[in-house]
N, C-alpha and C positions, 0 to 999 in steps of 0.2 A: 504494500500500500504506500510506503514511506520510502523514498528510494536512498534518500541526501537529512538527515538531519542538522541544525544547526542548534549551537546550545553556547549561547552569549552567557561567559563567566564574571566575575568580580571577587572573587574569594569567598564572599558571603557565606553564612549555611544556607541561605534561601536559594543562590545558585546552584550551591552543589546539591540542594532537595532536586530543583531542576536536571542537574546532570547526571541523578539517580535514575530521574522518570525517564530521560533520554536513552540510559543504558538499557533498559527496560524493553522501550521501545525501538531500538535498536535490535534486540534478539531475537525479539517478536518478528517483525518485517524485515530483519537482515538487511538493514541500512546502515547505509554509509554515517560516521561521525565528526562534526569538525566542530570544535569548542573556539572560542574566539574573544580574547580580552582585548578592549579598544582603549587606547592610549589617545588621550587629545593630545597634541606635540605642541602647540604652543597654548599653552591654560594662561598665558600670562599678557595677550595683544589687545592691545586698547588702556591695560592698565600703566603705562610707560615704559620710559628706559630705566626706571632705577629697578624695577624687578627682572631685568633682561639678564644678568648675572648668576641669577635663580634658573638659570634656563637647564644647563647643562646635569647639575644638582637635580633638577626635578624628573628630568627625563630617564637619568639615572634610575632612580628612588623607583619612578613608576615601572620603567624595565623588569625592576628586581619583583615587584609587587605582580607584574602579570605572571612572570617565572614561575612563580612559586602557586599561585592560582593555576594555572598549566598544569604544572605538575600534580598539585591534588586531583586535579580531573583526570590526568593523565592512567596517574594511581587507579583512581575510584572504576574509570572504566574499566582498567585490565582486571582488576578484582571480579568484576561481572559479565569479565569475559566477554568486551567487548572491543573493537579496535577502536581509535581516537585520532584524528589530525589534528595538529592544535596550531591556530597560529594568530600574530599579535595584528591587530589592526590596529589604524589611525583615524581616527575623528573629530572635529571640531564640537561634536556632541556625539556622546557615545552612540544616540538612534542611526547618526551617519555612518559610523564604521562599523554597524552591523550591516545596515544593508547595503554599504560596499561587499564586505563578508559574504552576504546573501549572494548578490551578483554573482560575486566569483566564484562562490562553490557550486550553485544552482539548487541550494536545497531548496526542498519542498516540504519543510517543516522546520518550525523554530521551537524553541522548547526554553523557556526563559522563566527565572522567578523574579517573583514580582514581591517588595517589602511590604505592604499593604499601606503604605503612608497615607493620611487623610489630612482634612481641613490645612490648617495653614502650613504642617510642613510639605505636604505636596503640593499645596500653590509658588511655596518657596523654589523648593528642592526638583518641579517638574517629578515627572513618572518618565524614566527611559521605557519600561512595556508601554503606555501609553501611546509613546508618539510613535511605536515601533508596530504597533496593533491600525494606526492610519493612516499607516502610507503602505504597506506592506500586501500584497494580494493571493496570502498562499498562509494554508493554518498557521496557526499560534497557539501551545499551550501554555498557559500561564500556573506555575506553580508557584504556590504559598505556603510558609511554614504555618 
């Protein structure tokens, strides 16, 4: 049924609930897996030149942070006996560099968890499933802890 899934990571446990469901789904339909942490490369434009020094440092810091989120998925699949492509994308808003990700791999399922944030801190903080659920034309499972 599922040929390509996609399972957009962040460290979270609410991802990796996500990256649970996806191994899952995965052995069921014997699809393909590709996890994907999205790095915005420049977090810091518009705020000036005095945080442009922070650039390098940051990119750093996030590098290590998708790493290591990788690799717990990495783990989590083979434990369920499942294969896994992992790879980092880049987005000015992380919904960007999933569906870049999308594009590229062609899946035809996403499998993503969602923090359940309401009233003002989701007005603040946006909903990355949100804006990934509107533009997107192909399932989304949304898992919640």
């Amino acid at each position: 049924m599922f040929k390509h899934i996609l399972v957009p990571v962040d460290g979270s446990q609410t991802s990796m609930l996500a990256v649970s469901k996806a191994a899952g789904l995965a052995k069921t339909f014997g699809s393909a897996v590709t996890a994907v942490y999205v790095i915005d490369p420049y977090p810091f434009t518009g705020v000036g030149a005095d945080f442009a020094y922070g650039q390098a440092q940051y990119i750093s810091a996030a590098t290590a942070e998708a790493k290591t989120a990788l690799e717990s998925t990495q783990k989590a699949m083979k434990e369920a006996g499942v294969e896994v492509t992992t790879l980092v994308g880049e987005g000015h808003a992380v919904h960007d560099g999933i569906l870049r990700a999308l594009e590229s791999t062609g899946a035809d399922l996403i499998v993503m968890g969602s923090h359940g944030r309401r009233g003002l801190e989701k007005l603040v903080l946006g909903s990355v499933t949100q804006r990934v659920l509107g533009v997107v034309h192909i399932p989304v499972l949304v898992v919640r802890d």
